[in-house]
C-alpha positions as CSV (number, residue, x, y, z in Angstrom):
1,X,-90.8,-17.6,3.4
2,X,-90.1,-16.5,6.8
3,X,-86.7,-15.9,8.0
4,X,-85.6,-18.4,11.4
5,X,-84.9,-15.9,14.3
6,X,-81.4,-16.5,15.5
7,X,-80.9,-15.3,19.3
8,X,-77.1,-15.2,19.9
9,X,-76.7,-14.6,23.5
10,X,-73.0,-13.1,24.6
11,X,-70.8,-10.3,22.8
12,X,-67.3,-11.8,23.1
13,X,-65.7,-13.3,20.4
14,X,-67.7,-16.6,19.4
15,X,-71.0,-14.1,19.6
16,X,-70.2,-11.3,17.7
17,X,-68.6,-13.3,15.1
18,X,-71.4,-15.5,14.6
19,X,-73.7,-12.6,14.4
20,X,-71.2,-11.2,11.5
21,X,-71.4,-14.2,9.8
22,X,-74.8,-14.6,9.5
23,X,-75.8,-10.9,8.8
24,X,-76.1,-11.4,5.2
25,X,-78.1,-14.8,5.2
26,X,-81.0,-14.7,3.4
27,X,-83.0,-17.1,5.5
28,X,-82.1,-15.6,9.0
29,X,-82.9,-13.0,11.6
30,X,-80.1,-12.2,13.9
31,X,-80.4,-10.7,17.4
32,X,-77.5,-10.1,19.1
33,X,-78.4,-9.9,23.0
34,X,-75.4,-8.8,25.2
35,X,-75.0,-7.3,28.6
36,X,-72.1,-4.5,27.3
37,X,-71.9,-2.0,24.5
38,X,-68.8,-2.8,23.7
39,X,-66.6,-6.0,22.7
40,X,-63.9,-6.5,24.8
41,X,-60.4,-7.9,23.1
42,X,-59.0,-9.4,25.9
43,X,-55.4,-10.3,24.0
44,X,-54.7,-6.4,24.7
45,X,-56.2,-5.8,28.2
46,X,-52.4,-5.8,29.3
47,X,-51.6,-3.6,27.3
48,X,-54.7,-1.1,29.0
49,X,-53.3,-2.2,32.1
50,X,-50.0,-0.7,31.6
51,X,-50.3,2.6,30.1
52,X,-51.9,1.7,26.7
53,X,-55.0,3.1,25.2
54,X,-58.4,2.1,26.2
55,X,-58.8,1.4,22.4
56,X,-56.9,-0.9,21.8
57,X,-59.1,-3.0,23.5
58,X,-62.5,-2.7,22.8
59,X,-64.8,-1.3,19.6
60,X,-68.1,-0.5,20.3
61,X,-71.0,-3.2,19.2
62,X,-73.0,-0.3,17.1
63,X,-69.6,0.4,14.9
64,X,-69.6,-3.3,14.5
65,X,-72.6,-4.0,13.0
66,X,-74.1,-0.6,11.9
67,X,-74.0,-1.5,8.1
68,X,-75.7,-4.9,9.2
69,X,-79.8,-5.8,9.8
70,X,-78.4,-7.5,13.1
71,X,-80.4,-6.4,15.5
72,X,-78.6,-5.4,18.8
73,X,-79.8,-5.9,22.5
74,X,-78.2,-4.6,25.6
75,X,-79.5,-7.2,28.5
76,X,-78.7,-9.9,30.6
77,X,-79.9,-13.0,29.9
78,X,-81.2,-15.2,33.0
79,X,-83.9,-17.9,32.3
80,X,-84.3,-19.9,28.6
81,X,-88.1,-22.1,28.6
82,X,-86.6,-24.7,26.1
83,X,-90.1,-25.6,25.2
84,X,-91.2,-22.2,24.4
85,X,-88.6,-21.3,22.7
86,X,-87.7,-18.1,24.7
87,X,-84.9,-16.1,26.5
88,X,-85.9,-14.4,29.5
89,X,-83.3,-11.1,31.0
90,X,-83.1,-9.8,34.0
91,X,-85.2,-7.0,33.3
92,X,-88.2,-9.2,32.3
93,X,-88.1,-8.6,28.8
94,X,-89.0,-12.0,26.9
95,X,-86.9,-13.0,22.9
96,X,-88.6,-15.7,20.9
97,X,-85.8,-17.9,19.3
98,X,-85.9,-20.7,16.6
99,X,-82.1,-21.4,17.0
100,X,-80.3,-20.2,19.8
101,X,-76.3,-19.9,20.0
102,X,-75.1,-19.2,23.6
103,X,-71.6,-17.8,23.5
104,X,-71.6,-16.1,27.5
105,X,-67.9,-16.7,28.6
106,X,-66.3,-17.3,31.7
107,X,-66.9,-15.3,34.7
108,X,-64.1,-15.2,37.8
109,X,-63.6,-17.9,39.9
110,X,-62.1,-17.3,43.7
111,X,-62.9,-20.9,44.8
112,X,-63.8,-19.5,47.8
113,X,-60.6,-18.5,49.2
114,X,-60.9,-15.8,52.0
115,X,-60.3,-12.0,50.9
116,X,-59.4,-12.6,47.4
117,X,-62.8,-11.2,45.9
118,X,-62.4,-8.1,48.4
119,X,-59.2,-6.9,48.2
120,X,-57.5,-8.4,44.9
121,X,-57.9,-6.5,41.5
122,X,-58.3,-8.0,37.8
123,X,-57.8,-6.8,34.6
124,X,-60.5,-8.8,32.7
125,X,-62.6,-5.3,31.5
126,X,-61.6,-1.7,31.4
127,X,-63.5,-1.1,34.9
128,X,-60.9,-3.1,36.5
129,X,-58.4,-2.3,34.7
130,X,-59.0,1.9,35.5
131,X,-59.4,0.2,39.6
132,X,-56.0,-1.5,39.3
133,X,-54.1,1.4,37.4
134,X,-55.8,3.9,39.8
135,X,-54.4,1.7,42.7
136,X,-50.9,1.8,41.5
137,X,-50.6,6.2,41.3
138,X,-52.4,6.7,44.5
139,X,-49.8,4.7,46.2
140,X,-47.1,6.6,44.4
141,X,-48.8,9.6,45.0
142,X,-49.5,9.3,49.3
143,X,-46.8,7.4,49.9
144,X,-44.2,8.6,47.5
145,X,-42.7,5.1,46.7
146,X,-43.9,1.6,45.1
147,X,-45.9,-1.0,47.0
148,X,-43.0,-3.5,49.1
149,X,-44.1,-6.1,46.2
150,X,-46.5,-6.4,43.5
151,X,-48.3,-10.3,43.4
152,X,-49.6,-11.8,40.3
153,X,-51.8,-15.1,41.1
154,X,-51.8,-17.1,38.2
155,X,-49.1,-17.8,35.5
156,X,-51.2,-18.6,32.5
157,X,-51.4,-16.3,29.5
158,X,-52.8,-13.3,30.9
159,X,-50.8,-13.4,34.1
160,X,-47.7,-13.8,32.6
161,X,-48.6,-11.1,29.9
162,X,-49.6,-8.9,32.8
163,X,-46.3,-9.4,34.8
164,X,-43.8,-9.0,31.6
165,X,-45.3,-5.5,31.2
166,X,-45.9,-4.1,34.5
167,X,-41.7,-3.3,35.7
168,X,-41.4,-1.2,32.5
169,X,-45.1,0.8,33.6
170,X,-44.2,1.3,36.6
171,X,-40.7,2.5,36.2
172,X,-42.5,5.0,33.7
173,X,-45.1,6.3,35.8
174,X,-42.4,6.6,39.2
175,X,-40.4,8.7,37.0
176,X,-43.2,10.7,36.3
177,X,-43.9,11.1,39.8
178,X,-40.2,11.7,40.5
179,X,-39.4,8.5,42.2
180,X,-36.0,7.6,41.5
181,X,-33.8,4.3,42.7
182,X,-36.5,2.2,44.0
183,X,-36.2,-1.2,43.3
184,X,-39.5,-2.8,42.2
185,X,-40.2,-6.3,43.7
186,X,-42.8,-9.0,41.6
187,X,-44.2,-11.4,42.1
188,X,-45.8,-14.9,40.0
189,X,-47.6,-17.2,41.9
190,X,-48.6,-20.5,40.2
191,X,-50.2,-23.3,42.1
192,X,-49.0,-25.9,39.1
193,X,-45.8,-27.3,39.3
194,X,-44.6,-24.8,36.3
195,X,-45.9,-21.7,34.0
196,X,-48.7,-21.9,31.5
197,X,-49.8,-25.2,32.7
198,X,-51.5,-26.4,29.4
199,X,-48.5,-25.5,27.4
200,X,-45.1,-28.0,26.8
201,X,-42.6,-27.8,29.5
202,X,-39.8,-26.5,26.4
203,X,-42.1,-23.4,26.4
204,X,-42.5,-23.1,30.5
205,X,-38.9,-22.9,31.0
206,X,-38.1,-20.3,27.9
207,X,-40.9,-18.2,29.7
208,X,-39.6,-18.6,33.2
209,X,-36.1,-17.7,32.0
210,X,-37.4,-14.6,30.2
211,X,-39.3,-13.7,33.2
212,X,-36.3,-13.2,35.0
213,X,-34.3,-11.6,33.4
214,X,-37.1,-9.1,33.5
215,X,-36.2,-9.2,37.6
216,X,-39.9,-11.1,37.8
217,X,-40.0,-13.9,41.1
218,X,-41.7,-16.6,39.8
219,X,-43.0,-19.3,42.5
220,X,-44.9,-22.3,41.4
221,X,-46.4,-25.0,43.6
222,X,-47.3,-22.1,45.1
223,X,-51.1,-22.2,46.9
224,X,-52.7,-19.0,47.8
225,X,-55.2,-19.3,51.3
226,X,-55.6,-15.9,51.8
227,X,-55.6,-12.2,51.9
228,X,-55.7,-9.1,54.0
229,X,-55.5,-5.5,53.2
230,X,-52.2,-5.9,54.3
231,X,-50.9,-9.3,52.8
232,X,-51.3,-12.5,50.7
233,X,-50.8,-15.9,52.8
234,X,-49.4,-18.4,50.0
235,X,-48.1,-21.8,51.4
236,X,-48.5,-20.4,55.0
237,X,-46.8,-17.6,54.6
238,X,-47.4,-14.1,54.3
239,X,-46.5,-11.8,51.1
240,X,-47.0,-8.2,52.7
241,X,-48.5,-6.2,49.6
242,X,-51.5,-4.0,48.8
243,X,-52.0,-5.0,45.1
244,X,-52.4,-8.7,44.3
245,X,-53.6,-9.4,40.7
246,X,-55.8,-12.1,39.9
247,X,-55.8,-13.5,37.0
248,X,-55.7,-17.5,38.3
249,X,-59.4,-19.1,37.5
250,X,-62.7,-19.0,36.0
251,X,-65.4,-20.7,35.8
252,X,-68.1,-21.4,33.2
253,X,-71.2,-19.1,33.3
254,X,-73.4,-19.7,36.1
255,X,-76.2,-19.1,33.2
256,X,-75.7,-23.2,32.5
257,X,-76.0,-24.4,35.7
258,X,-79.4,-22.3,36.4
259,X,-80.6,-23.7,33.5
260,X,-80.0,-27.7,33.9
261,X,-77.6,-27.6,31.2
262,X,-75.3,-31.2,31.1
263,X,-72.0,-30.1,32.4
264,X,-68.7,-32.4,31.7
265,X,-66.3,-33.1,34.4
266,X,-64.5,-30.2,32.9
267,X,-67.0,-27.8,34.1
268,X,-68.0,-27.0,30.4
269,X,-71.4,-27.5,28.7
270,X,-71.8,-30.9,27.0
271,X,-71.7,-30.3,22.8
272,X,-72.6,-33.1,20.0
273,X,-70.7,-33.2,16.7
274,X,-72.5,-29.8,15.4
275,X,-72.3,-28.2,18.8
276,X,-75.6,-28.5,19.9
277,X,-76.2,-29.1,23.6
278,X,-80.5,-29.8,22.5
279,X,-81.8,-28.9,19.0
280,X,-81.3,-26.2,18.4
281,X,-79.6,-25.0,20.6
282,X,-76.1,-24.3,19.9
283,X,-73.2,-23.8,22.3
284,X,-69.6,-22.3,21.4
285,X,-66.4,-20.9,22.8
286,X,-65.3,-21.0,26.2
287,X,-68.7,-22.4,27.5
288,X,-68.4,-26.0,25.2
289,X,-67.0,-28.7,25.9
290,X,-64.3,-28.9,23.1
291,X,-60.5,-29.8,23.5
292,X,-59.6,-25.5,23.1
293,X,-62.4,-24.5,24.6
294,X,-61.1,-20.8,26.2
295,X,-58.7,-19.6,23.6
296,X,-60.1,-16.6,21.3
297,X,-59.6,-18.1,18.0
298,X,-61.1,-21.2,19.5
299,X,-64.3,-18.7,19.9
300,X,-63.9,-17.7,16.7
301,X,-63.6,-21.2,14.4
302,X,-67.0,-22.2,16.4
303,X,-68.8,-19.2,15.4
304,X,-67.7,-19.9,11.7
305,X,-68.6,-23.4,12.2
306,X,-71.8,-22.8,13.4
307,X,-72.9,-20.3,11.1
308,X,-72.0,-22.0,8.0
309,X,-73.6,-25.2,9.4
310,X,-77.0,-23.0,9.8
311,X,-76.5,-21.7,6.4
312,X,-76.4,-25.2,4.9
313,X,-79.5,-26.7,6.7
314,X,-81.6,-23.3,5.4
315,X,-80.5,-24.8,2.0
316,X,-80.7,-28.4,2.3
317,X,-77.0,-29.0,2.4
318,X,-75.5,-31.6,4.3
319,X,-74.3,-30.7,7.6
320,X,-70.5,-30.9,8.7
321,X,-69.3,-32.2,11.8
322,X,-66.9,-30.3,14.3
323,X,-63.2,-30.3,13.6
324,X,-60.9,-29.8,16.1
325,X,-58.1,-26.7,15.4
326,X,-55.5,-26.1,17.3
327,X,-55.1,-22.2,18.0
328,X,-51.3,-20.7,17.9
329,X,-49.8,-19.4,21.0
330,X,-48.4,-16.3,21.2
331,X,-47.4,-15.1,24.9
332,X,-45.6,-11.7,25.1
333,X,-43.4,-11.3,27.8
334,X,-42.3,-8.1,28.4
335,X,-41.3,-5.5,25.6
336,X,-40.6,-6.6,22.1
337,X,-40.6,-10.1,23.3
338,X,-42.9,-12.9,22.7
339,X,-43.6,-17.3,22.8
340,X,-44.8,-18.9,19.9
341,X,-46.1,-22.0,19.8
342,X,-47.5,-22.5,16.4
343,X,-47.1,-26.8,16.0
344,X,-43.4,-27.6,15.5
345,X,-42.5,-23.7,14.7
346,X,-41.3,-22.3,18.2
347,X,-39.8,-18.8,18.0
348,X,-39.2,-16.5,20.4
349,X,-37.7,-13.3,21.0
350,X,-38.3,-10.1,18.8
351,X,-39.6,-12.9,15.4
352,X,-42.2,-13.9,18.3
353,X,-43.3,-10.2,19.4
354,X,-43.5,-9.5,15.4
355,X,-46.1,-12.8,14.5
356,X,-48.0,-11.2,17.5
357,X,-48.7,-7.9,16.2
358,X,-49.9,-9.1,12.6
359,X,-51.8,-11.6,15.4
360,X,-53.5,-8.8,16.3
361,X,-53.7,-7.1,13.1
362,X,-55.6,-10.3,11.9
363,X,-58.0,-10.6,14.9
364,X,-59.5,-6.7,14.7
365,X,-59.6,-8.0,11.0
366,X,-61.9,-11.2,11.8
367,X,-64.5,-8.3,12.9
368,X,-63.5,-5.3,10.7
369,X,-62.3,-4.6,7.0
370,X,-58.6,-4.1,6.4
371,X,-59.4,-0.4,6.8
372,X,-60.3,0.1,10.2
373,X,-58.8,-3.5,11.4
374,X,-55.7,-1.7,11.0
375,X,-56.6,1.7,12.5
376,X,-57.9,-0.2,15.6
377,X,-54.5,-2.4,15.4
378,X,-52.3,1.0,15.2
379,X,-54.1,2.3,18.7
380,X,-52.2,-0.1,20.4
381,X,-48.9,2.5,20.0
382,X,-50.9,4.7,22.1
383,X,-50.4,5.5,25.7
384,X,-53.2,7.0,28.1
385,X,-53.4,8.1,31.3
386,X,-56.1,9.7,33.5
387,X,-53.6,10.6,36.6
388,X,-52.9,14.3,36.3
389,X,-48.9,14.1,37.6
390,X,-48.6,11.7,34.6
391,X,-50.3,14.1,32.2
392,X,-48.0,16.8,33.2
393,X,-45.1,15.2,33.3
394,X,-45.3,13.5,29.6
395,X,-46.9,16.8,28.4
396,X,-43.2,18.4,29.2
């Protein structure tokens, strides 16, 4: 009997995982079609962002699956004829499907406000992230002193990750570049009315207190119109700095729209109880309409989800319907510090910073065996730097 070709489109977390999960089914053919070699695991992008090593945060597909029949495929996907029963990419190249799981992510949203896309930097993939750390040592290196203040727009996970982090970088790289007694000024922009906007207020305020006492400005209800070269307008007024983070919005893959997908309110794809959008057609992670939709291990219980679903209509089992999980929280802030938000059980402090290292150590372990789950979890006590005074300096 022939095996049912399964086209995953996407190599983030729901992707890949599904892919894994399926590799050793009997009854199905797994393509993997992605626009990157790599998987990206964005809960340690910070850390790349601020001296850590590259990785930490990504494994390469072909080490993922190279004792697997998955087939990998590095294009991007534009165009799906629902009748046909096709994919088309951007280079022309045509993939026959008999179920199709889309797992594509978010892409970055400006909503259209003047500058941003020009002049801000991100930390979303290790391209940006090598823009925004080469940023930071050519201003210490013309000018010999920080930037008058460092902007973060956006106070969700990432954001807040990012600006925990980045005094204790950049107090280690001015040494480095012999820059002594310079007081470092950042900032955290929110346009919500407190930090990590989805999260209880108890949990916003333990942040915000952390924050600063880290010497972070946090300014919510805070609207950004603008920026320059030169500055960031937020509520009218200007910020003068030349490296504004933006880590504030996304949007759901523009793949959807192009494709008459029905889109919720929410701006996500509209899913039934098994996460179909049309038969067979699946749709998981940050792209579905589901109440986590956008948290990583959200990504991942959909993958499982799906793929054991598959597995049971290949054998005549009956289907399950979607259950709802509600992913643990853990925000670091800063150095050996960390929010947990794991139902009633709130820690914080050096117990939090703890349960997100063996976080980690169990997400490289959702993709990898013990063995190399914890050799990738160990690079994240790595540093690495490409800026020569650095090199020299910690070589001494």
């Amino acid at each position: 009997m022939a095996k049912e070709k399964v086209l995953i489109v996407g190599g983030g977390f729901g992707g890949i995982k599904t892919a894994l999960e399926l590799a050793d089914s009997e009854h199905h053919e797994v393509t993997l079609l992605s626009d990157r070699t790599n998987f990206r695991y964005y809960p340690t992008l910070y850390q790349t962002a601020t001296g850590g090593a590259k990785e930490s945060a990504s494994i390469s597909l072909r080490a993922l699956f190279a004792d697997t029949p998955v087939r990998l495929v590095q294009e991007t996907a534009t165009t799906v004829d629902k009748r046909a029963k096709t994919i088309t990419t951007a280079s022309g190249q045509v993939y026959e499907y008999d179920i199709l799981v889309l797992a594509l992510g978010v892409v970055t949203n400006y909503f259209g406000i003047q500058g941003l896309e020009e002049f801000s930097y991100s930390i979303k993939s290790s391209e940006e992230v090598d823009r925004f750390k080469a940023e930071l040592h050519r201003q210490l290196t013309a000018k010999h002193e920080p930037d008058l203040n460092y902007v973060i727009v956006g106070a969700g996970p990432t954001g807040i990750e990012l600006a925990g982090e980045l005094p204790h970088y950049l107090r280690r790289i001015m040494k480095n570049h012999g820059i002594s007694h310079r007081t470092i000024h950042i900032d955290l922009i929110e346009a919500a009315p407190k930090l990590l906007p989805r999260l209880p207020r108890d949990t916003s305020r333990l942040v915000q207190r952390r924050l600063k006492r880290l010497g972070i400005k946090v300014m919510v209800n805070s609207t950004v119109q603008g920026e320059t070269a030169d500055e960031l307008t937020v509520n009218g007024k200007p910020i003068r700095s030349h490296t504004v983070v933006w880590t504030a919005g996304v949007t759901n893959h523009p793949f959807f729209k192009a494709n008459g997908f029905t889109i919720t309110s929410r701006g996500k794809v509209s899913v039934d109880a098994y996460l179909q959008t049309e038969e067979n057609i699946y749709v998981i992670g940050d792209n579905a309409n589901t109440p986590y939709s956008g948290m990583a291990q959200t990504a991942i219980h959909d993958a499982r989800f799906v793929a054991d679903n598959l597995k049971r209509k290949a054998t005549g089992r009956r289907l399950r319907s979607y259950n709802v999980k509600q992913p643990v929280t853990v925000i670091p802030v800063g150095p050996h510090w960390a929010a947990v938000l794991w139902g009633a059980f709130r820690p914080s402090g050096w117990i939090g910073w703890m349960l997100r290292e063996l976080a980690d150590l169990v997400g490289f372990h959702d993709y990898e065996n013990w063995l190399k789950a914890s050799e990738q979890w160990l690079t994240e006590l790595d540093t690495q730097e490409t800026c020569p005074i650095c090199l020299a300096a910690e070589a001494k």
